[in-house]
SEMAR-863056 format. One record per residue (C-alpha): residue in three letters; z negated, y negated, x negated. Coordinates in steps of 0.1 Angstrom, whole numbers, plus 5000, padded with zeros to 4 digits. Each point is the difference from the previous one (the first is absolute). Layout:
// SEMAR-863056
> code, zz, yy, xx
> ALA, Z, Y, X
...
// end
This chain:
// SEMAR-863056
> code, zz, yy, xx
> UNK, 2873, 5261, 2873
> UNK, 4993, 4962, 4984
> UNK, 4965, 4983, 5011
> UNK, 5004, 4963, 5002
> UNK, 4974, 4985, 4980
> UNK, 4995, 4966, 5023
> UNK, 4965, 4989, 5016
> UNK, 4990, 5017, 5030
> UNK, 4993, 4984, 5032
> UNK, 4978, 5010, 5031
> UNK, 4998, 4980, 5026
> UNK, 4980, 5014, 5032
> UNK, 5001, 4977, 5031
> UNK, 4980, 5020, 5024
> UNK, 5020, 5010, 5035
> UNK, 5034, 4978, 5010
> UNK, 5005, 5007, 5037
> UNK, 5035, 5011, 5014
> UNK, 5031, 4981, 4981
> UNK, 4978, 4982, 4975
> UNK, 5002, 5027, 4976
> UNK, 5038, 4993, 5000
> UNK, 4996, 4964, 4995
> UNK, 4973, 5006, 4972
> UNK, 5026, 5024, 4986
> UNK, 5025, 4971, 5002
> UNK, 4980, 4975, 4981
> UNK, 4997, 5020, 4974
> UNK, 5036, 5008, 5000
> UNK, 5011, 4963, 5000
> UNK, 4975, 4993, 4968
> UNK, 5003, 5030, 4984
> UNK, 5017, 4992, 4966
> UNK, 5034, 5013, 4988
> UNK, 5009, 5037, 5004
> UNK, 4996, 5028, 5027
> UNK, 4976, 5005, 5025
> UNK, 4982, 5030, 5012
> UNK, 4986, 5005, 5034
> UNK, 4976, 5032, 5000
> UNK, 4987, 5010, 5036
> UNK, 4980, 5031, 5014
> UNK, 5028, 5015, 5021
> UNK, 5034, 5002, 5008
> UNK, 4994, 4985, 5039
> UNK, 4976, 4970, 4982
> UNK, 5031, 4989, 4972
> UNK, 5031, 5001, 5022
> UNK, 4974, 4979, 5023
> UNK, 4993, 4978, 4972
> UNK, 5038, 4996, 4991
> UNK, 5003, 4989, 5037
> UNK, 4978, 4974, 5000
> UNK, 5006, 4987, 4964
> UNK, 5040, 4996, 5012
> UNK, 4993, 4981, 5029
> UNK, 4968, 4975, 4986
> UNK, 5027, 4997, 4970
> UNK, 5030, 4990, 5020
> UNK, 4981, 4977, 5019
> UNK, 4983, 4983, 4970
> UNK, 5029, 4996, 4982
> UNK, 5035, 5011, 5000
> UNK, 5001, 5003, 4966
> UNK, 4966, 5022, 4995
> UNK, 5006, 5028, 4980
> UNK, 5001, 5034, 5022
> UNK, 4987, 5034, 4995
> UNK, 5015, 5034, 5009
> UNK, 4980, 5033, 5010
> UNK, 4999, 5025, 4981
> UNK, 5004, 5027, 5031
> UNK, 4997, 5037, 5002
> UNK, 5040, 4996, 5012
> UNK, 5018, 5018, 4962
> UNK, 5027, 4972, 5010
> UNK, 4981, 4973, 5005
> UNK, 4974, 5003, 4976
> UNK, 5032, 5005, 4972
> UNK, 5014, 4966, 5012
> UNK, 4967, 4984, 5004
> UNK, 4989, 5012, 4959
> UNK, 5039, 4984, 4992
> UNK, 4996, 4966, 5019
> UNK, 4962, 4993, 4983
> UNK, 5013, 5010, 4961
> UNK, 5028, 4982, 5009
> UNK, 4982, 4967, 5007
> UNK, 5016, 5000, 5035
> UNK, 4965, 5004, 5015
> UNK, 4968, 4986, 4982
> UNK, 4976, 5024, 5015
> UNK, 5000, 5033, 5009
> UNK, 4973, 5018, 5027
> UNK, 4991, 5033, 4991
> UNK, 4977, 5024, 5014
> UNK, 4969, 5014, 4974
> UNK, 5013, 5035, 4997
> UNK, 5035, 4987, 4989
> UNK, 4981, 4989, 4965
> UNK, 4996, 5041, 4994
> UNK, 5042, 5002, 5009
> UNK, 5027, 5008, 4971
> UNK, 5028, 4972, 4995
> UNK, 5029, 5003, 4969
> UNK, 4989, 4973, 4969
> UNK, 5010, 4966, 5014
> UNK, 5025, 4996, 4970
> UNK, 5020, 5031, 5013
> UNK, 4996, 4987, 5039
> UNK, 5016, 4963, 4990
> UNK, 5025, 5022, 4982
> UNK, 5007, 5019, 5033
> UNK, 5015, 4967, 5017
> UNK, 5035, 4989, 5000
> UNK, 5016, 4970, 5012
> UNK, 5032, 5001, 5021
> UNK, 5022, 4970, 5001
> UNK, 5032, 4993, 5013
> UNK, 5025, 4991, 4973
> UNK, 4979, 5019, 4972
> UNK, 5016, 5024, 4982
> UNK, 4979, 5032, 4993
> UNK, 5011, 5036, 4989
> UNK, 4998, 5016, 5039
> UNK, 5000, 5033, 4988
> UNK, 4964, 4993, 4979
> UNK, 4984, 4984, 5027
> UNK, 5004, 5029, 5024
> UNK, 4983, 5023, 4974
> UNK, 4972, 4975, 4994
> UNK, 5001, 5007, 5042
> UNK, 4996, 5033, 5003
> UNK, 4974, 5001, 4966
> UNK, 4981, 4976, 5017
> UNK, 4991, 5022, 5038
> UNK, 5037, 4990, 5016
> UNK, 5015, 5030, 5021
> UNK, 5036, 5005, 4998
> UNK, 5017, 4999, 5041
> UNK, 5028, 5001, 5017
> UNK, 4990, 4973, 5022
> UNK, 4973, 4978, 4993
> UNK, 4971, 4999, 5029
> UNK, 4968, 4993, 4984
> UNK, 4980, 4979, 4975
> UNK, 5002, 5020, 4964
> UNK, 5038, 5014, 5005
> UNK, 5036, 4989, 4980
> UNK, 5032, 5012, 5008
> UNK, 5035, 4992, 4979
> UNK, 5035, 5006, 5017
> UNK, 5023, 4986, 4973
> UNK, 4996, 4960, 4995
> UNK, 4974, 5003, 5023
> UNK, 4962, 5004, 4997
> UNK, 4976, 4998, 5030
> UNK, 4958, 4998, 4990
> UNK, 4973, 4995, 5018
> UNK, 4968, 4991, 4976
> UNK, 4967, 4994, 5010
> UNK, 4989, 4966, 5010
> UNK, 5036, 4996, 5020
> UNK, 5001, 4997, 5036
> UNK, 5030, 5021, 5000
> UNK, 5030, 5017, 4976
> UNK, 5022, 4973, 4981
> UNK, 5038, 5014, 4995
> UNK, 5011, 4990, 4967
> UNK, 5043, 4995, 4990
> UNK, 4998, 5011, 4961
> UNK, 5034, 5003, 4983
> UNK, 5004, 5003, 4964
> UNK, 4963, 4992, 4992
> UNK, 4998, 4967, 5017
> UNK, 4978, 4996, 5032
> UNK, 5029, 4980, 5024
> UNK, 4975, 4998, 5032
> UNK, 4968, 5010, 5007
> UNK, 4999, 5008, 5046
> UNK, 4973, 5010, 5023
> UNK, 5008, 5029, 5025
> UNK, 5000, 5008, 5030
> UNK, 4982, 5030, 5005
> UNK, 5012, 5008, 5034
> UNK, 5036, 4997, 4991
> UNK, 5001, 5001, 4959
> UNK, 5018, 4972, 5006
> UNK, 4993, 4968, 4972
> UNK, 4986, 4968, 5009
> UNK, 4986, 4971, 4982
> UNK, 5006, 4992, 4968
> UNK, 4973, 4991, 4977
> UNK, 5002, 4989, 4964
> UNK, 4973, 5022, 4983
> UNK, 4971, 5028, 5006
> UNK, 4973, 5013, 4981
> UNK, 4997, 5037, 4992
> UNK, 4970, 5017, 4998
> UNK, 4996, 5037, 4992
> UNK, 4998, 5025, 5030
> UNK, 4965, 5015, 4986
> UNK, 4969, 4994, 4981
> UNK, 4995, 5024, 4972
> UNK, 4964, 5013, 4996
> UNK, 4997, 4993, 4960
> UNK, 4967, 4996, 4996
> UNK, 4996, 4961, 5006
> UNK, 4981, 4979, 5028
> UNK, 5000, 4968, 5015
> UNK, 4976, 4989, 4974
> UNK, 5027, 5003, 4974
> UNK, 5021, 4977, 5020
> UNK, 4976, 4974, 5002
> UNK, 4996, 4992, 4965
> UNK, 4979, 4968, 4999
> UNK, 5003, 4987, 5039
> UNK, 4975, 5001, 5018
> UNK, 4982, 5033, 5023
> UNK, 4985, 4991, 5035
> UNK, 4976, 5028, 5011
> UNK, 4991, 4996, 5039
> UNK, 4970, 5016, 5005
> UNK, 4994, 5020, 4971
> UNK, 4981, 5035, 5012
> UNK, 4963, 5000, 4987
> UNK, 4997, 5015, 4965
> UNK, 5035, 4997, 4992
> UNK, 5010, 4992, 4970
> UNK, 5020, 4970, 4987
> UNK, 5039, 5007, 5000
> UNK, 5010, 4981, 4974
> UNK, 4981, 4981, 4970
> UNK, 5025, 4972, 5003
> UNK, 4997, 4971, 5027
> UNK, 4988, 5010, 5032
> UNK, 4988, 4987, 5038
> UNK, 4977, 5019, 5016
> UNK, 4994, 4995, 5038
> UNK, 4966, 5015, 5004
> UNK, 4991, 4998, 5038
> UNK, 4969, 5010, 4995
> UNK, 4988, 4976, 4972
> UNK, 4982, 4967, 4993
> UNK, 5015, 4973, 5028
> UNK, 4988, 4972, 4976
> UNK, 5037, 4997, 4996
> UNK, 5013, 5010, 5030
> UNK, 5029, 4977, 5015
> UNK, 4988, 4983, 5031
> UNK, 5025, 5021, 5025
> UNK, 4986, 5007, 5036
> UNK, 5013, 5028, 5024
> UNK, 5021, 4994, 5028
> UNK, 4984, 5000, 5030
> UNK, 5010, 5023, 5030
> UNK, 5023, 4992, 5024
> UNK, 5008, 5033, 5016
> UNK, 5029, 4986, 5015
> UNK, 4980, 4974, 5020
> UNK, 5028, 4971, 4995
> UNK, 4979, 4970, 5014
> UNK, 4972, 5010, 4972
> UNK, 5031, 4995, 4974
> UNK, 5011, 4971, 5014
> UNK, 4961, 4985, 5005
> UNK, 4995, 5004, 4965
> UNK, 5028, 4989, 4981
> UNK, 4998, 4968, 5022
> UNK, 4965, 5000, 4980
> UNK, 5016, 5008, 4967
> UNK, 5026, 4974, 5006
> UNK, 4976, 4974, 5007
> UNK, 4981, 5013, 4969
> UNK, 5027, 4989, 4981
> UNK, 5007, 5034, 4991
> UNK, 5035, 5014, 5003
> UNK, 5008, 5035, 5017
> UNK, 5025, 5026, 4987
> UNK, 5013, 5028, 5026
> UNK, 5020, 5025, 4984
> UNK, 5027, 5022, 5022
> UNK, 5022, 5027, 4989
> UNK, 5031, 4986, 5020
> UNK, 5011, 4969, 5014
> UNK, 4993, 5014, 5039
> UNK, 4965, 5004, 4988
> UNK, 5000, 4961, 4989
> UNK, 5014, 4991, 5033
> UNK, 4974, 5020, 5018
> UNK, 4974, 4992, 4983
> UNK, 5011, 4958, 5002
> UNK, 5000, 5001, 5037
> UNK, 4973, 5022, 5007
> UNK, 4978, 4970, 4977
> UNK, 5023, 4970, 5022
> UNK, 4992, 5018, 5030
> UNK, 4959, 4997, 4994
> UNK, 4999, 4967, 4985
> UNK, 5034, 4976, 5003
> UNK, 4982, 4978, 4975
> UNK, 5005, 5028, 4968
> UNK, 5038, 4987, 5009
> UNK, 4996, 4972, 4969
> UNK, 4985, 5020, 4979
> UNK, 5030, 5023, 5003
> UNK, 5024, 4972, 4992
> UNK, 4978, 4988, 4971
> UNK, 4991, 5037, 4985
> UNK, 4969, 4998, 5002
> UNK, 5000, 5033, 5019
> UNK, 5029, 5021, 4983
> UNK, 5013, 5033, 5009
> UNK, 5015, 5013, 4968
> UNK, 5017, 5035, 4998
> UNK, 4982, 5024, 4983
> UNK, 4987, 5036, 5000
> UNK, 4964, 4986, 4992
> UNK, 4977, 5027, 5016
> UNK, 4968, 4983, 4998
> UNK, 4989, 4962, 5000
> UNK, 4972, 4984, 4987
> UNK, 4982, 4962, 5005
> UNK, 5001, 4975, 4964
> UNK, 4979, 4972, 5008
> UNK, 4996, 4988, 4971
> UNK, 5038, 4993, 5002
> UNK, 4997, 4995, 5040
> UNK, 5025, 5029, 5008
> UNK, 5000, 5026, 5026
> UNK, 5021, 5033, 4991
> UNK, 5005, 5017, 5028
> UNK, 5021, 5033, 5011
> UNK, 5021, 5013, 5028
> UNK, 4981, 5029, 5000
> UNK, 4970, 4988, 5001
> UNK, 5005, 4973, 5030
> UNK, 5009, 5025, 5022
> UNK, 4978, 5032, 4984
> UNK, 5026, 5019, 4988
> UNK, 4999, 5010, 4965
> UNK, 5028, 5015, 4983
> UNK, 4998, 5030, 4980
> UNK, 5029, 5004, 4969
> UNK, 5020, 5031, 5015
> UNK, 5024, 5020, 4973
> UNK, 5030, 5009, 5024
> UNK, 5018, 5034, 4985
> UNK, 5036, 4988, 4986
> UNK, 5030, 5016, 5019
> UNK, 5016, 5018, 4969
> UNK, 5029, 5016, 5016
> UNK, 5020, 5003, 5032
> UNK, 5041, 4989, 5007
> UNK, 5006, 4967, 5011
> UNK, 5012, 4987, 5036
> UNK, 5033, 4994, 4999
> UNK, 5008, 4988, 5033
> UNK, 4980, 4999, 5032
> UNK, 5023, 5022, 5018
> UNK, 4982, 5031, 4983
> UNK, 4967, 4990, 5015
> UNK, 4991, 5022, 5033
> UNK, 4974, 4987, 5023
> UNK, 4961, 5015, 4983
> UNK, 5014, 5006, 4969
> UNK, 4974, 4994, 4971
> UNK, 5012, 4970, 4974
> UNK, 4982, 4992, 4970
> UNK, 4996, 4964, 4993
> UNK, 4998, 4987, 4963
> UNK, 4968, 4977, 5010
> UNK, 4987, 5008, 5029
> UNK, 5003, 5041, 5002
> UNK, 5006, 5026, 5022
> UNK, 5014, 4988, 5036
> UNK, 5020, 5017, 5034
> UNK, 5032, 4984, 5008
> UNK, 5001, 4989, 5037
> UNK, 5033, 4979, 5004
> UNK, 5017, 4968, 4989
> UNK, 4980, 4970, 5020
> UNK, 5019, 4966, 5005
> UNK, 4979, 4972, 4984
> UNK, 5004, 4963, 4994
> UNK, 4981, 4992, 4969
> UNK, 5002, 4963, 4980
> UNK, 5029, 4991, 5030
> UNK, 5020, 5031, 4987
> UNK, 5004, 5027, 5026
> UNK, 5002, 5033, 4984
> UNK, 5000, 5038, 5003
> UNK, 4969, 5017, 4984
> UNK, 4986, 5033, 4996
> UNK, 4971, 5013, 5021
// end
């Protein structure tokens, strides 16, 4: 394992309330020089909450802010996560503390792992399927899940980590003629796309960590256990909650609402006239509207400040705001308006099971599986009109 040799530094800003961690994390991100970065957390639960909150303060700062991936308990996604930040797709990537002590393949062999699929290439077929299956592909029939490849003559269908779904690939006499996603309720193709990137299916334990990765980027350590020691000799950022505050940004918590909607709309008419400007994050555009006439509904006047954006209602999975005054900005969640606060839940993947093929073989209180939302009871087809289209739909 190689030590960087580059200064360390410690900085330790006392407590950041709620989201401010995330936008301290961000700053750093944003002036950290050249190379990777390294987000170190206690727990599993605290970096995919990080991640959360460092996506949606990055989107809305900039649309061009570099993003960071977790680096989840998930074998699939933590494979696709490790490819996107050696890559140089992602800047950043948030790992929990124990991940440190977890075995990864030398980074050499892991960029080696990768291939590039483009339409109109030619490449010897017959070699990349072996490089396939060396690399944690499983041979199938039909392919119905992330880490499987299956060839039926010209064709080859493969579905690598990081894809939303299988791509079907026409391959005839060594040159890729189209690259198509499928359909996996039919196996039918669809789309065409031009290229894909291939990572392995699985991470080799070879006796390498993160650390190797890192090389000389920089390691953020949120609030390092007492007595632990240092990670890494190279450059490193140490959030130390319980330090000095002589260097503490000046971020404020934000205070409670507890759903009270008059309180929210009393005080960001105080904010506004502050000169400050107020930032509402919602998962999903019904939330926005909500969330906008709930505000109108308490104080018509908030109506220009709508228009002008000074209050903003960005998307964003951020799960805990936080007051800047220093740059007159209120950060506020969903979650928190309301006092709700939403927990990361791991949902088990569906790894097997036939297909529907048609509706007709649906009886009433049979049990369906869906691929997002889960388990369900089939009542009936209702009539709907949705968007001005009036439609059939399962029950």
């Amino acid at each position: 394992m190689t030590q960087t040799k580059a200064p360390t530094l410690e900085l330790a800003p006392g407590p950041l309330p709620g989201g401010a961690e995330a936008a301290w994390a961000l700053e750093h991100l944003l002036s950290a020089p050249g190379g990777p970065v390294l987000f170190v957390t206690p727990t599993e639960e605290s970096a995919g909450l990080l991640a959360d909150d460092l996506a949606a303060l990055g989107r809305e700062r900039t649309p061009d802010a570099p993003t960071a991936v977790l680096f989840s308990e998930d074998d699939e996604e933590r494979l696709a996560a490790l490819s996107d930040w050696t890559a140089g797709r992602s800047r950043a990537l948030v790992a929990p503390r124990d991940a440190l002590d977890g075995r990864c393949p030398p980074p050499a062999a892991f960029a080696a792992a990768h291939r590039v699929l483009r339409r109109g290439d030619r490449l010897d077929r017959d070699a990349f399927f072996a490089h396939a299956l060396t690399h944690g592909y499983e041979r199938v029939d039909t392919v119905e899940k992330i880490g499987e490849v299956a060839v039926r003559g010209e064709v080859m269908d493969l579905w690598s980590p990081g894809w939303e779904g299988p791509l079907r690939l026409l391959w005839p006499f060594d040159q890729i003629e189209s690259l198509r996603k499928i359909d996996l309720n039919t196996q039918r193709s669809t789309d065409e796309i031009l290229e894909e990137w291939v990572r392995p299916a699985r991470i080799k334990d070879e006796g390498h960590t993160l650390l190797d990765y890192l090389k000389d980027g920089t390691l953020f350590e949120s609030r390092l256990p007492p007595g632990a020691s240092p990670a890494r000799s190279g450059r490193r950022v140490v959030h130390a909650p319980l330090g000095s505050t002589s260097t503490a940004p000046g971020f404020e918590p934000v205070p409670p609402f507890a759903g009270r909607t008059d309180l929210l709309a009393q005080t960001v008419g105080t904010w506004l006239a502050d000169g400050w400007r107020v930032l509402i994050f919602c998962h999903n555009a019904g939330e926005q509207e909500r969330v906008e006439e709930l505000l109108l509904e308490q104080n018509r006047a908030l109506a220009e400040a709508f228009e002008t954006r000074r209050v903003d209602l960005p998307l964003g999975n951020l799960v805990h705001g936080f007051l800047d005054p220093a740059e007159k900005r209120a950060i506020l969640s969903n979650g928190e308006i309301f006092g709700r606060t939403r927990r990361r839940l791991r949902l088990p993947k569906f790894v097997g099971g036939a297909s529907l093929g048609q509706i007709a073989e649906l009886k009433k209180d049979d049990y369906v599986v869906h691929g997002e939302f889960g388990i369900g009871r089939y009542v009936g087809l209702e009539r709907k009109n949705a968007g001005g289209v009036e439609m059939d739909y399962l029950a």
